[in-house]
N, C-alpha and C positions, 0 to 999 in steps of 0.2 A: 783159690787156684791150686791147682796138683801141685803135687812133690815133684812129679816128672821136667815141670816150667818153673826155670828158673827167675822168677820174678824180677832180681835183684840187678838182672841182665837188662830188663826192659825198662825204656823211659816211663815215668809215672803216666801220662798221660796213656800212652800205649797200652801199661798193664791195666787201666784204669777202663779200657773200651773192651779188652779182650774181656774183663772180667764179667762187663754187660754183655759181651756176645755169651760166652758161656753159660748164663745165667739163663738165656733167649732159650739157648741150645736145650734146656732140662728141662722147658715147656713139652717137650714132646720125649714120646718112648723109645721111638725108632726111625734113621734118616739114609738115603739111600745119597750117595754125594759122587757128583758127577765128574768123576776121576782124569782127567788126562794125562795125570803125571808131571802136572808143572807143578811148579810152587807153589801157589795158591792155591791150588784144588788138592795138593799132596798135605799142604799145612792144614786145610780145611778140614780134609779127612781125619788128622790127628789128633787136634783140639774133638773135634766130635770122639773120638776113639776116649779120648780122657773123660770126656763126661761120659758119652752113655755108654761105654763099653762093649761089648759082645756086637752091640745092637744097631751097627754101622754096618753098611754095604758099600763100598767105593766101585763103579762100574764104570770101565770104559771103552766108551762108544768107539768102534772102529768102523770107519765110512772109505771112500776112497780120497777125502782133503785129510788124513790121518796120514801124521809124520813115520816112517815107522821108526825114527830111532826115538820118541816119545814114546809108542805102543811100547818097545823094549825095558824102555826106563821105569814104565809104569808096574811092570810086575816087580821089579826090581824094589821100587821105591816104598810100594804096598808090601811087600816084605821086610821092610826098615821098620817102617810101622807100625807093622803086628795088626792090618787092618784086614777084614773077609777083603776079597777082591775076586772080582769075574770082568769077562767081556762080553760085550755084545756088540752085535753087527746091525748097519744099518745101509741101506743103499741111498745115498744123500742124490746121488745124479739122477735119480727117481723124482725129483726136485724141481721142477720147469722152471722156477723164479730162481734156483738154486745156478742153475745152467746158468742161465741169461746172464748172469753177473751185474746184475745194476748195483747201484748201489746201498741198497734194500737185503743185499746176500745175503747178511749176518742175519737179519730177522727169520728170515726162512729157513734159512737152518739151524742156528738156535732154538726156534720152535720146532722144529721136527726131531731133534733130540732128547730134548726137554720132554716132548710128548711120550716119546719111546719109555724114557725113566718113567716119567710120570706112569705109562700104563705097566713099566714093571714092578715098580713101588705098589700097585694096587694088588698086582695077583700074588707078591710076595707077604702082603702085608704089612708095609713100611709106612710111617704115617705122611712122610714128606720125603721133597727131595731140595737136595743145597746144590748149589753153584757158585764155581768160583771165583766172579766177578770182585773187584777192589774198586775201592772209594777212587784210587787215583784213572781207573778207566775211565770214570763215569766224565774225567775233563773233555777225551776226543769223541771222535764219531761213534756211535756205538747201540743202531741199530736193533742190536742182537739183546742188551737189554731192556726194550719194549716189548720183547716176547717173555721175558722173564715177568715182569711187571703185570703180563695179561694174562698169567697163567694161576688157577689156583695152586696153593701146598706147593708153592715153588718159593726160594728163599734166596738169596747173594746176601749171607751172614758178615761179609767183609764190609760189601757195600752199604748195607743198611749200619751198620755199628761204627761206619768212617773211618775203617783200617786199610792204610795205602799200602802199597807193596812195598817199598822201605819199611815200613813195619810187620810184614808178614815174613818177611827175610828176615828181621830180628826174632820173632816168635818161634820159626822153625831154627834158630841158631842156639836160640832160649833151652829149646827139647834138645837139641845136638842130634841133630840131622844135619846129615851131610848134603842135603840137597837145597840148603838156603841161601845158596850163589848160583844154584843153576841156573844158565841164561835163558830168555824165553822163547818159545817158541810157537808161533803163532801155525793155525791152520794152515794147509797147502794152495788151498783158494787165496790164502791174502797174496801170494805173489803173482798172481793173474789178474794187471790191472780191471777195472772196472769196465764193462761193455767189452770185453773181450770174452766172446762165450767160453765155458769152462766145459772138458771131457776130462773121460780117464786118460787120456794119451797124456793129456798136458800135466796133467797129476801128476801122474809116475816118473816124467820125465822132470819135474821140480823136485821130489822125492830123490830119487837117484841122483842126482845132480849134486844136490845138498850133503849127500854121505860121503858123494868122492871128492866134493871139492875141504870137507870135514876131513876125511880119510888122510890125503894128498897134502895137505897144507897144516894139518894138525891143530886148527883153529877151532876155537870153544864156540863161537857165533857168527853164522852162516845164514844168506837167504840166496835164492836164485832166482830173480823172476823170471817170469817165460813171458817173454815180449813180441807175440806173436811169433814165435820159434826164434827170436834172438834170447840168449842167456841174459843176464844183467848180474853180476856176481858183486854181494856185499858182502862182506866181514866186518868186525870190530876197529873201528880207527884203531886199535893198539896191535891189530895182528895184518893190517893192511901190507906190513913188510914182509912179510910170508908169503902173498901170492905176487911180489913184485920179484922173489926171486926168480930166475931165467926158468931154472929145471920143474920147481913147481908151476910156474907159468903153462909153459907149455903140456905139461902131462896134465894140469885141467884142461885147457884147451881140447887136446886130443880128446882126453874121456867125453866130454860134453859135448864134441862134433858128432861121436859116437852114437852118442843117445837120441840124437837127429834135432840138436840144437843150428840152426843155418850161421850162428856168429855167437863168439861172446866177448862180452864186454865186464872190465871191470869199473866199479863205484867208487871213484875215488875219494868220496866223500865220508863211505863207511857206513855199516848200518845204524839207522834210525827209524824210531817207529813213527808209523806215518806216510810211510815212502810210498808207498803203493798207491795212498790216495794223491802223490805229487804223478807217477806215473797215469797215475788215471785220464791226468790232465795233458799230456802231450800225448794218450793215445787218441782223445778226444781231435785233437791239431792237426795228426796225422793219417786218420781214417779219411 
């Protein structure tokens, strides 16, 4: 294991999987890794950076379900790193199954990302490409990796070597990266319950929603679904005091009325993941 990983940080069992993934990792010359700038895919890139060196592309796909204060994060973080990084663009609402929103989304887009890499891995000459799927996904719904699985020269080095996300927060804490507590944050489709078709309008207006109610409340973990133009606004149960105050209250409010939200409502329960497949289910009730 590098000098850069502090071993002595990691539980044996942990350092003992990273060491087989690494090992996986040096079967090949060059990997192109499918960046969004979370933790996984930033730690993913790293550990790659440590083995093969130079010979890493970290690229992130920007669509219209692309957060943008992820897109922000991601140059930011690929500069922590010391990794090549680029963008590239993709029109996901080109997508018919992608639209529709059943509950199949994830596979359809998934694969149509996946393929983009996939065909820029070929013209660049990269032998594979990584994604950054965790052992602990693979417990819920998750679609999106049966595209992965059907794909050749496609990899989830996390998933396949049974590293959860509790351990990739140790690993990138191991390198001293700052970014091994950032909270997650999921695509802008996951807060458009399920059969609730998806456009750009509805996009943008989750996107924006999420910065000002970040902005305004100064909260680290934020979702907003669009409930057929009603808000539904969650935060962290530990920052849930923050939009009960009056002054923040209402200046969400305002901004989100603004955006052409018709109501919003806050989660008193707090984010959890998951939720979107509970919304799914009472929009099912009420169609």
């Amino acid at each position: 294991m590098s000098a850069d990983m502090n071993a002595a940080n990691l539980p044996d069992e942990t350092a003992r999987k990273l060491e087989k993934m690494m090992e996986f990792i040096k079967e090949f010359n060059s990997v192109v890794v499918a960046f969004s700038g979370g933790v996984d895919s930033s730690t993913l890139a790293a550990v790659c950076k440590e083995v093969l060196g130079e010979n890493v592309l970290a690229v992130t796909v920007i669509s219209q379900k692309s957060p943008s204060r992820e897109i922000r994060d991601a140059s930011k973080i690929a500069r922590e790193i010391g990794v090549i990084h680029e963008f590239t663009e993709l029109d996901i609402l080109n997508v018919l199954e992608f639209r529709k929103n059943s509950e199949e989304r994830c596979y359809y887009c998934k694969r149509e990302v996946l393929s983009a890499l996939l065909k820029l891995a070929r013209e660049r000459g990269y032998d594979v490409v990584f994604e950054g799927t965790n052992a602990s996904d693979l417990s819920g719904h998750r679609p999106g990796y049966r595209a992965i699985c059907e794909l050749d020269n496609v990899y989830s080095p996390w998933a396949d070597f049974g590293i959860t996300k509790d351990e990739i927060r140790l690993i990138a804490k191991s390198m001293g990266f700052t970014f091994h507590d950032k909270p997650s944050l999921a695509c802008l489709a996951s807060r458009i319950p399920f059969g609730i078709e998806i456009n750009g309008v509805k996009l943008r207006m989750v996107d924006e929603a999420e910065n000002a109610v970040a902005e305004i409340a100064a909260v680290k973990q934020v979702r907003v679904r669009n409930f057929n133009g009603v808000a539904i606004v969650e935060v962290g149960a530990d920052e849930i005091a923050k939009i009960l105050n009056e002054n923040v209250a209402i200046k969400i409010k305002e901004r989100l009325l603004k955006l052409g939200f018709k109501s919003v409502l806050l989660d008193l329960e707090g984010y959890k993941t998951g939720k979107a497949a509970e919304l799914s289910g009472v929009a099912k009730l009420t169609s």
